[in-house]
C-alpha positions as CSV (number, residue, x, y, z in Angstrom):
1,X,119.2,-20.7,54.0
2,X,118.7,-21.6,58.0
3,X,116.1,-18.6,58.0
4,X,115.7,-15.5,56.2
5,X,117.6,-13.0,58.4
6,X,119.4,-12.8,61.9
7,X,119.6,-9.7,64.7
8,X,122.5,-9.8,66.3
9,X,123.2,-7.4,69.5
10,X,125.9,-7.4,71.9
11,X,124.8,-6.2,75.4
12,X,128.0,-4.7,76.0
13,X,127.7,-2.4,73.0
14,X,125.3,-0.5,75.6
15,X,128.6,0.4,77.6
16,X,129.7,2.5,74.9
17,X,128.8,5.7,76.0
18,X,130.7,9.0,76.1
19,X,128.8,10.9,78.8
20,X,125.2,11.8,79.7
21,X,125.5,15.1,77.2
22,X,127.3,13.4,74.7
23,X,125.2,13.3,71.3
24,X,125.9,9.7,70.6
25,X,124.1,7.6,72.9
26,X,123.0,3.7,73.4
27,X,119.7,4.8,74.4
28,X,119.0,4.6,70.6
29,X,119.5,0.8,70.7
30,X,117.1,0.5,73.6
31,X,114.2,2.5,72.2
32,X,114.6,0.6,69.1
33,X,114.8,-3.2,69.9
34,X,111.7,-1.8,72.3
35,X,109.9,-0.2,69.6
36,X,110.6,-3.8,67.1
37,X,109.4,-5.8,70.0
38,X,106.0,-3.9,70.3
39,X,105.6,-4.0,67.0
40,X,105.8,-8.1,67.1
41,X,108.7,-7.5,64.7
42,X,110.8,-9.4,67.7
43,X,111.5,-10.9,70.6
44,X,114.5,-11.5,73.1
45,X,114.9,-15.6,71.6
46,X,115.2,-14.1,68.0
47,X,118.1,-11.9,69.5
48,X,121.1,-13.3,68.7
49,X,124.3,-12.6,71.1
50,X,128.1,-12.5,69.5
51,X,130.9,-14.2,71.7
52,X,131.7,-11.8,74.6
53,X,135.3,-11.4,73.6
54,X,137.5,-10.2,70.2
55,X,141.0,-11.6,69.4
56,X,142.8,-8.7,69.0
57,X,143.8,-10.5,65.2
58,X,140.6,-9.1,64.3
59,X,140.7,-5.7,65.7
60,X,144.4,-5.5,64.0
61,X,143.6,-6.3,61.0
62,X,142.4,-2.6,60.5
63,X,143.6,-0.8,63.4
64,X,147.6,-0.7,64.3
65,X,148.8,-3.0,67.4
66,X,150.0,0.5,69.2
67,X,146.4,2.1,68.7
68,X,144.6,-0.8,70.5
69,X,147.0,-1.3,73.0
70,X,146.6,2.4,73.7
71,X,142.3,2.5,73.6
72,X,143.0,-0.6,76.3
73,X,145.5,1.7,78.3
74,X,142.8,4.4,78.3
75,X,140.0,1.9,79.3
76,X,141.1,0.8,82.7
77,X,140.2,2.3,85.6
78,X,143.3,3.1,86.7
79,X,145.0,4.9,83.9
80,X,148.2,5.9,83.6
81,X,150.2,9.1,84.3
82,X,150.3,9.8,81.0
83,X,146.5,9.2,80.0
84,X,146.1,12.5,78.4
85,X,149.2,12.6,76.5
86,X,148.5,9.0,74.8
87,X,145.1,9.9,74.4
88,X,146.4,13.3,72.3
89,X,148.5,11.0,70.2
90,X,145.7,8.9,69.3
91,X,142.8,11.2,68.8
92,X,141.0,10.1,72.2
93,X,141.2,13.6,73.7
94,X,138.5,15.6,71.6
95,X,135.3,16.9,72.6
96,X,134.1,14.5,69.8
97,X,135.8,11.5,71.4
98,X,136.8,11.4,74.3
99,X,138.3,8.1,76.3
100,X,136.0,6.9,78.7
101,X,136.3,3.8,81.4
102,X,135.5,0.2,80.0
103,X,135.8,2.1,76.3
104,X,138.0,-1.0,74.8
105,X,135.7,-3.7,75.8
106,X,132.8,-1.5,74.5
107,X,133.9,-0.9,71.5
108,X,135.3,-3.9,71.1
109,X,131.8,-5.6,71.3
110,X,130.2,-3.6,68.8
111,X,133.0,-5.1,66.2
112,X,132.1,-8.3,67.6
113,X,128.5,-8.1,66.4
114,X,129.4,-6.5,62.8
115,X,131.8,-9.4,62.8
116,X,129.3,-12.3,63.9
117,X,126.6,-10.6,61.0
118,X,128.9,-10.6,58.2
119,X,129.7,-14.7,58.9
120,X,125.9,-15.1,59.2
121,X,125.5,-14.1,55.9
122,X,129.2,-15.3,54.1
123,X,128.2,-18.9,55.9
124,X,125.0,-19.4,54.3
125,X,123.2,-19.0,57.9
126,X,121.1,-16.3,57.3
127,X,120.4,-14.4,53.6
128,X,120.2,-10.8,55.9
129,X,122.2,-10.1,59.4
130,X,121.6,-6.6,61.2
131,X,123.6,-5.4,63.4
132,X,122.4,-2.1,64.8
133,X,124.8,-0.8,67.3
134,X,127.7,-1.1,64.3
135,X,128.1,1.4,61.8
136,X,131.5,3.7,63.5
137,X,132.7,4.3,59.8
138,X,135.0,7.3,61.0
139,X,137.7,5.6,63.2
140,X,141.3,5.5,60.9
141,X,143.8,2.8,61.6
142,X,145.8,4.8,64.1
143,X,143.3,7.3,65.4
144,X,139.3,7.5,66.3
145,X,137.6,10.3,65.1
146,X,134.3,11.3,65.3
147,X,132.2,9.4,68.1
148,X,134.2,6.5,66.4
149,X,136.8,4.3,68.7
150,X,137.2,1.1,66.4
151,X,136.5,1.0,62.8
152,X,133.7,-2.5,62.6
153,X,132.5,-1.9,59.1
154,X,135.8,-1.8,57.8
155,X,137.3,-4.9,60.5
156,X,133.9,-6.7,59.0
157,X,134.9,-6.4,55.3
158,X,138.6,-7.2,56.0
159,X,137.1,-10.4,57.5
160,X,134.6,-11.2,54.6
161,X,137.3,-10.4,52.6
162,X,140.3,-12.4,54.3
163,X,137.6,-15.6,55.1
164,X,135.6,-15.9,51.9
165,X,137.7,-13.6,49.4
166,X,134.2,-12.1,48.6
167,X,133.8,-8.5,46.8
168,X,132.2,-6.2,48.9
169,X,129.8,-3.3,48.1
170,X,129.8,-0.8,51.2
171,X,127.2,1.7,51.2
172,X,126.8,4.4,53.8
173,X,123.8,6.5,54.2
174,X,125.0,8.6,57.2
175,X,124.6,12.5,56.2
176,X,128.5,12.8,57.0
177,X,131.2,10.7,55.2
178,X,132.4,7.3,55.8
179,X,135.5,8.4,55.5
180,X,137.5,6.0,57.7
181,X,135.7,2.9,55.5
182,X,136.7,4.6,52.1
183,X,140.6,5.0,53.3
184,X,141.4,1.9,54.3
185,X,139.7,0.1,51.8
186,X,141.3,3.1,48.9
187,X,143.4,1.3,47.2
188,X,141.5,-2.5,46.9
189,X,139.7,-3.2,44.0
190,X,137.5,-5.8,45.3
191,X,136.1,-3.7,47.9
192,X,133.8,-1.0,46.5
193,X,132.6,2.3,48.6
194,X,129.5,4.4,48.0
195,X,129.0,6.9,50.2
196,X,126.0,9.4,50.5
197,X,126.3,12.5,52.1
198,X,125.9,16.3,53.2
199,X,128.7,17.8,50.9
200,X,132.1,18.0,53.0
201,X,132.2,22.3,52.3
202,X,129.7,22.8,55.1
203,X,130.3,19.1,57.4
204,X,132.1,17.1,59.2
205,X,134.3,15.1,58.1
206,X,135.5,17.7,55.2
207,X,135.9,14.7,52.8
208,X,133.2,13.0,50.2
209,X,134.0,14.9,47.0
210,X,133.3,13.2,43.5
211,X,137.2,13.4,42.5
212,X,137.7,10.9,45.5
213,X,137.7,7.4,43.5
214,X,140.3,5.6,45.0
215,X,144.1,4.7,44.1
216,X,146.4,2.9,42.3
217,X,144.3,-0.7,42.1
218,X,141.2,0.7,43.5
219,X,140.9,3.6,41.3
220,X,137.3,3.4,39.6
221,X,136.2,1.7,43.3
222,X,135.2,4.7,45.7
223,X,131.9,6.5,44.5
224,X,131.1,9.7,46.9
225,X,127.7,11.2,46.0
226,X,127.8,14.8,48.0
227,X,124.4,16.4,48.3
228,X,123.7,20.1,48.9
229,X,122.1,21.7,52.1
230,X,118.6,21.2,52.9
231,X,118.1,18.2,50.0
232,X,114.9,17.2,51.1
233,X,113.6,13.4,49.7
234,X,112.5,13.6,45.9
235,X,116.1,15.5,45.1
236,X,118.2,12.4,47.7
237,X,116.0,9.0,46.4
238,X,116.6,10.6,42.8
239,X,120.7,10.8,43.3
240,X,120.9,7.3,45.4
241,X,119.0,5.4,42.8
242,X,120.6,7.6,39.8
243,X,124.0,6.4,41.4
244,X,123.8,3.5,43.3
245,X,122.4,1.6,40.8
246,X,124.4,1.8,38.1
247,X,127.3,1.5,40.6
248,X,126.2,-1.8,41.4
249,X,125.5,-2.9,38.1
250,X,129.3,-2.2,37.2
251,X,131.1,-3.6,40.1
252,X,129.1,-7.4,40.3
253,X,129.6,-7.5,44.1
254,X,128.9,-11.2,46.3
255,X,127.7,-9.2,49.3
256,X,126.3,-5.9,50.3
257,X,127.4,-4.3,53.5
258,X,124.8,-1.4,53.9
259,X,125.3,1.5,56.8
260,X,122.1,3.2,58.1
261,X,123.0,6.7,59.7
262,X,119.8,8.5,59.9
263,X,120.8,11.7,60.4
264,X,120.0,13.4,56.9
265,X,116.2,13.8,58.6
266,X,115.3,17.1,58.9
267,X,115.4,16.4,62.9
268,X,118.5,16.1,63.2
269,X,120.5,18.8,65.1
270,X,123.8,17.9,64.0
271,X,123.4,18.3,59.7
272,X,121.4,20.8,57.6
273,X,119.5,18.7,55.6
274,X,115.3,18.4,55.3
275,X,114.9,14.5,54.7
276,X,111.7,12.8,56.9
277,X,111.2,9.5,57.1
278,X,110.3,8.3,53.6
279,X,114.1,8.2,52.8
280,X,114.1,6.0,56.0
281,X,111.7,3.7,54.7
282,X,112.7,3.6,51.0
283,X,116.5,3.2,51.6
284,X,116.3,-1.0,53.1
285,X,113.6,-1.1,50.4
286,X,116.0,-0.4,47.7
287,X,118.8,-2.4,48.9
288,X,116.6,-5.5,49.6
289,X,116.2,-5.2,46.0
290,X,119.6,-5.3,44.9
291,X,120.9,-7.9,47.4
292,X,117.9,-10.4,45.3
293,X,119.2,-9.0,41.9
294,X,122.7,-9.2,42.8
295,X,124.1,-10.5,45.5
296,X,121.8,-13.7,45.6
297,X,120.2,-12.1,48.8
298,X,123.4,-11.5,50.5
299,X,123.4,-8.2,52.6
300,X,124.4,-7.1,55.9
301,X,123.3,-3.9,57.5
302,X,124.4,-2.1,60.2
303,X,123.6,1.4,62.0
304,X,125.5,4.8,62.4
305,X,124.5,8.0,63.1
306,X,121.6,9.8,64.3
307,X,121.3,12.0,66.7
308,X,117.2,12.7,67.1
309,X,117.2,9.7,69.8
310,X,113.4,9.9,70.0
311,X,111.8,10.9,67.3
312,X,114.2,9.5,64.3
313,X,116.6,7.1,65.1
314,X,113.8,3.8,66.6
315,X,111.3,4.4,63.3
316,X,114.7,4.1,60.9
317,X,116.5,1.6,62.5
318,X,113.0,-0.6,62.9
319,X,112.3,-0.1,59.2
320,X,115.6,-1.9,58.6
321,X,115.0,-5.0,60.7
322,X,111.6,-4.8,59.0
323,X,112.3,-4.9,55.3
324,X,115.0,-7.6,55.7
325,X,111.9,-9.4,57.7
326,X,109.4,-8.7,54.5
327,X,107.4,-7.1,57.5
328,X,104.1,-5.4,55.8
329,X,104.8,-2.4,58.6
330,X,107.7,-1.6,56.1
331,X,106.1,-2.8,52.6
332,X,103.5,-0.2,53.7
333,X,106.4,2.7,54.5
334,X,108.4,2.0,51.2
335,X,104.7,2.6,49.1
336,X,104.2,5.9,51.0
337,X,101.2,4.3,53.4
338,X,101.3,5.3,57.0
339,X,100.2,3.0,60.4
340,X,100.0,4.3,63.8
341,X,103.0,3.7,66.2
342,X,102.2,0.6,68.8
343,X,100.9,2.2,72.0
344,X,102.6,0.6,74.0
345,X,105.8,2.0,73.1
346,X,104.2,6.0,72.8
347,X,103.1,5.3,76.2
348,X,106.4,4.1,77.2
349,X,108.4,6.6,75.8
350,X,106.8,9.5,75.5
351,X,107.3,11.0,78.9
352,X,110.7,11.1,78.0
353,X,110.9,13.2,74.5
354,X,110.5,16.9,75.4
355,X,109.2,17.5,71.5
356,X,106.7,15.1,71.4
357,X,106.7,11.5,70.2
358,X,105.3,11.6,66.2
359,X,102.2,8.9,66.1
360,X,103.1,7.2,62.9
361,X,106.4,5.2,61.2
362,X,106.1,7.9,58.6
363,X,106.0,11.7,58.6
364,X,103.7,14.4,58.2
365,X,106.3,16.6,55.7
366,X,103.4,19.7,55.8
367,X,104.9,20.3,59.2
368,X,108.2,20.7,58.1
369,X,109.5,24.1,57.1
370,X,109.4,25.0,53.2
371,X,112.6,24.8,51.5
372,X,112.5,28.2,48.9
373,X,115.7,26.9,47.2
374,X,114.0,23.6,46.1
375,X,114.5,23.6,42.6
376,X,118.1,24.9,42.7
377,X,119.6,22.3,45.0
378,X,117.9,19.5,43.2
379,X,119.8,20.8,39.8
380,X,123.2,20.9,41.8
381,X,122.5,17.7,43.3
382,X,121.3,16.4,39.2
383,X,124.7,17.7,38.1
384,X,126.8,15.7,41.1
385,X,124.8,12.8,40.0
386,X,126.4,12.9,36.6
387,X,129.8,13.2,37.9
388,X,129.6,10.2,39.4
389,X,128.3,8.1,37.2
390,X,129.9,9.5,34.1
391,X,133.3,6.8,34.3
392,X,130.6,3.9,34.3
C-alpha cells in the first residue's frame, strides 16, 4: 500500500445545506476536520480533494436519468414554473428535504468523494479511505428522502462493484435505517447489508425489521439488527458484535464499506436512544479488526447522521479518522481511557454550543439519566439478536 489510509473531502459538499434551522448541517464537517487538525491527527496537505465534477454515468447508475435531470432543474437559480410540482413528484418538497439553490452540484460532490474513497481502496492506494461528508443512505432511485438528495453509498458500491466485481459488506450504524442502501442492493447476492438501528415501530424510516433479508438472489444478503428504545452501550456493543460478526464470517466479503451516523447518543434530539460515546469509540475499533481478518485491510468509511453538531458528531467522526490512522487518541477510547479535548479547539468552539462543550473524547455516563427498564430492553434486544443470526 501507498500509505495506510486517505481523507478525502470535497469542498463543495459544504454547499449542501437545507437552511440555517434545518437539522442536517455542514457545520459538522468543519468542527470536525478542525477538531482532527488540533489534535495533530491532520493537516490541509493530507486532505485529499475528488475531481470537481460527476458524469452523470455515475450518478445513473443508481438514480433514474428523470430524477437527476429533475434535482438539476430544481438546483438553478432560476427554476421553473413548475418547480413545486416536479419537486412533489420527486420527493424534493418535504419539510425533510426540501430543494435548495446549487443542491445538484452539492450533492453531487459528496458522491464524488464516496466515489474517489472506494477507488482509493479497490486500487491498492490506500488500505482505509474516509469520506466524511458521505453517508445519505436514504435517497431511492427516483425520489430523496430524508435529508438525502443522491444515494453515494449505494452509487459507491455499484462502482466497486461494476469496476472491480468485488463483494461488498455495507454496514450502517445510523440509529435510523439505511433503507435506500438495503433496496437497491435487495436483490444482489454479492452485496451484503447490515444495518443497526432504533426499531422502525417508533422511527423514521418505518423499515429495519429482521424478516427484511432480501429477494430472489439476494435473499440470506440483508441483515437488519432493530434495537429497542433507550439501548444504552453494553445492550448495542453486545447485539453488533453478536451479529455482525458472524455476519461477516458467512458472507467472505473483499471490502467493507462502513457508515458512521452518530445519532444513537443519548444527545441526540432526533432518536430515543441512551448511547455515549464509548459506542463511538468502539464501533471503527471493531471494524478495523475485521477489515485485517477479512478483507485484507480493505474498508472504506463514510459519515451519516447526527444531529448534536457540537457535542457528538466532531468526537465520533474524529475517532474514525483516528482508528483507521492507529492514532493512540483512539486506541485509548476503544480500551475505555479518556484524554482531555485539545484546547485549542474548546476555546474555539465553545462560544458557540449553548450546552456546553464536554472536556474529553469520551463521556461521563453518571451524568446521563438512568435508564429503569435496563434489563428488559437488553433481553428484547438478546432475542432480536438471535433472529438474526439464526439462518447463519
Amino acid at each position: 500500500m501507498a500509505s495506510n489510509a486517505v481523507f478525502i473531502h470535497h469542498p463543495g459538499s459544504h454547499g449542501y445545506k437545507f437552511g440555517e434551522e434545518h437539522p442536517f448541517n455542514p457545520l459538522r464537517l468543519t468542527l470536525t476536520i478542525d477538531l482532527l487538525k488540533a489534535a495533530g491527527a491532520i493537516s490541509d496537505e493530507q486532505i485529499e480533494h475528488p475531481l470537481a465534477a460527476l458524469d452523470d454515468d455515475r450518478l445513473t447508475l443508481v438514480h433514474r436519468t428523470d430524477y437527476v435531470d429533475a434535482v438539476k432543474r430544481l438546483s438553478a437559480d432560476d427554476k421553473p414554473e413548475e418547480a413545486d410540482s416536479i419537486a412533489s413528484s420527486f420527493g424534493l418538497n418535504t419539510e425533510d428535504t426540501p430543494y435548495f439553490a446549487g443542491m445538484h452540484q452539492a450533492a453531487a460532490a459528496i458522491v464524488s468523494g464516496s466515489v474517489a474513497a472506494a477507488d482509493a481502496v479497490m486500487t491498492g492506494k490506500a488500505a482505509h479511505a474516509y469520506h466524511l461528508a458521505g453517508g445519505l443512505h436514504h435517497a431511492f432511485p427516483d425520489r430523496a428522502s430524508g435529508f438525502c438528495v443522491y444515494n453515494d453509498a449505494a452509487v459507491a458500491i455499484k462502482h466497486i462493484r461494476q469496476t472491480y466485481q468485488a463483494r461488498v459488506l455495507y454496514v450502517d450504524t445510523d440509529v435510523h435505517h439505511g433503507d435506500g442502501v438495503q433496496w437497491v442492493f435487495y436483490d444482489d447476492p454479492d452485496v451484503c447489508t447490515y444495518s443497526i438501528h432504533e426499531t422502525g415501530k417508533y422511527l423514521f424510516p418505518g423499515t429495519g425489521f429482521v424478516h427484511e433479508k432480501g429477494m430472489d438472489r439476494g435473499l440470506g444478503a440483508c441483515f437488519n439488527m432493530p434495537l429497542e428504545p433507550y439501548t444504552e452501550d453494553d445492550s448495542w456493543l453486545e447485539s453488533f458484535n453478536a451479529t455482525l460478526r458472524k455476519i461477516i464470517a458467512a458472507f467472505k466479503p473483499d471490502v467493507i464499506i462502513s457508515q458512521h451516523g452518530c445519532d444513537a447518543h443519548a444527545f441526540d434530539p432526533l432518536s430515543h436512544m441512551q448511547c455515549s460515546m464509548r459506542i463511538y469509540a468502539e464501533i471503527p475499533a471493531i471494524l478495523h479488526e475485521l477489515a485485517h481478518t477479512y478483507t485484507n485491510g480493505r474498508w472504506i468509511a463514510i459519515g451519516g447522521g447526527g444531529y448534536d453538531l457540537f457535542r457528538v458528531v466532531p468526537r465520533a467522526w474524529s475517532l474514525v479518522w483516528l482508528t483507521m490512522i492507529d492514532h493512540p487518541i483512539a486506541a485509548e477510547a476503544a480500551a475505555g481511557r479518556d484524554r482531555p479535548l485539545p484546547d485549542e479547539w474548546l476555546k474555539q468552539w465553545a462560544p458557540s454550543c449553548p450546552q456546553g462543550l464536554p472536556s474529553g473524547w469520551l463521556d461521563n455516563v453518571s451524568s446521563f439519566d438512568p435508564m429503569p427498564r435496563r434489563a428488559e430492553i437488553a433481553v428484547k434486544n438478546r432475542a432480536v439478536q438471535a433472529v438474526v443470526i439464526q439462518d447463519l
